[in-house]
N, C-alpha and C positions, 0 to 999 in steps of 0.2 A: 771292879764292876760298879761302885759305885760311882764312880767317875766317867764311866757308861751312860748309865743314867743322870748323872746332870746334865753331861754334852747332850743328851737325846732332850732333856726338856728345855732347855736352853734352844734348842732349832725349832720346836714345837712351838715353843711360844712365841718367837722373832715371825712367824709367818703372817701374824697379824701386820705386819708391815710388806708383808711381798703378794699378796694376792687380793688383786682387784676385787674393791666390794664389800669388804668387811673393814670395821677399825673400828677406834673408839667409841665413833657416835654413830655406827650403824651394824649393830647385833644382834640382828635377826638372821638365824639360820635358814639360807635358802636352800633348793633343790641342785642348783649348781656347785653347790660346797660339800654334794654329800662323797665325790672321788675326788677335791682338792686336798694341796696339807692342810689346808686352814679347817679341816676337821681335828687335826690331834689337838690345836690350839682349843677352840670354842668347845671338846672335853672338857681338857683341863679349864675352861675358866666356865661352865656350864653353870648358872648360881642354885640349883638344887641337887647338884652333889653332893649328895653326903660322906660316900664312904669312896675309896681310892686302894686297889692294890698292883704293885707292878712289880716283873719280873726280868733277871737277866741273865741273858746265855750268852756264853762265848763261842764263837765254832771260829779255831785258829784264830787268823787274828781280828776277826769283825766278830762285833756284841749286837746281840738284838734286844730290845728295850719293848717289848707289850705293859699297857696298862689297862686296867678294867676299872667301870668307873657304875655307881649305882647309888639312887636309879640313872637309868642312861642319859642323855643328853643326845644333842643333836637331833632335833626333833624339827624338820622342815618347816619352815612359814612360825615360827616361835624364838623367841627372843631366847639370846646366851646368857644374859646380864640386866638390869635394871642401869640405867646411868644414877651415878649417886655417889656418896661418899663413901668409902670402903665401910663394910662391916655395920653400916647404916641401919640394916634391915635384918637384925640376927632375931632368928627361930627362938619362941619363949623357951626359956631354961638357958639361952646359951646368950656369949656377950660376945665384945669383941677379944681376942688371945691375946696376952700380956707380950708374948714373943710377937708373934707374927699377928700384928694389929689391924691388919686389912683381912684377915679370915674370923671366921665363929666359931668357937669352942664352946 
């Protein structure tokens, strides 16, 4: 299962490369991206995510992968991200993670 969910965020995040409109240096969530994939991406990279939980079921041999993410993101006509250096802009009390150095802990 957990292997489930890597494959599942691994596809989630590649669509920043397969849907017209969105990418590095243009992320701002439009109204046309609210039934594309490039909604599961601009979740996951939402920069006022805080908290993150996901779940996974098997039904024979297909997994289904849900994440919940808060507060939510994908907010029409507002930005996914700040361009900038990873971890550039961490919330007072938090730095950048000694692991994973482009997030705030």
């Amino acid at each position: 299962m957990v292997q489930a969910a890597a494959v599942a965020t691994r596809y989630w995040w590649k669509q920043v490369r397969l849907v017209p409109g969105i990418g590095v240096n243009k992320v701002t969530f439009r109204q046309k991206h609210e039934n594309s994939t490039i909604r599961f991406f601009t979740l996951m990279s939402w920069a006022t995510v805080e908290q993150m939980g996901c779940g996974v079921a098997q039904c024979g041999s297909v997994y289904n992968v849900v994440c919940r993410y808060s507060p939510a993101g994908n907010i029409v006509e507002s930005p996914v991200y700040e361009i900038g250096p990873p971890a550039s802009k961490c919330p007072p009390g938090t730095r950048a993670d000694a692991t994973y150095t482009a997030l705030c802990a």
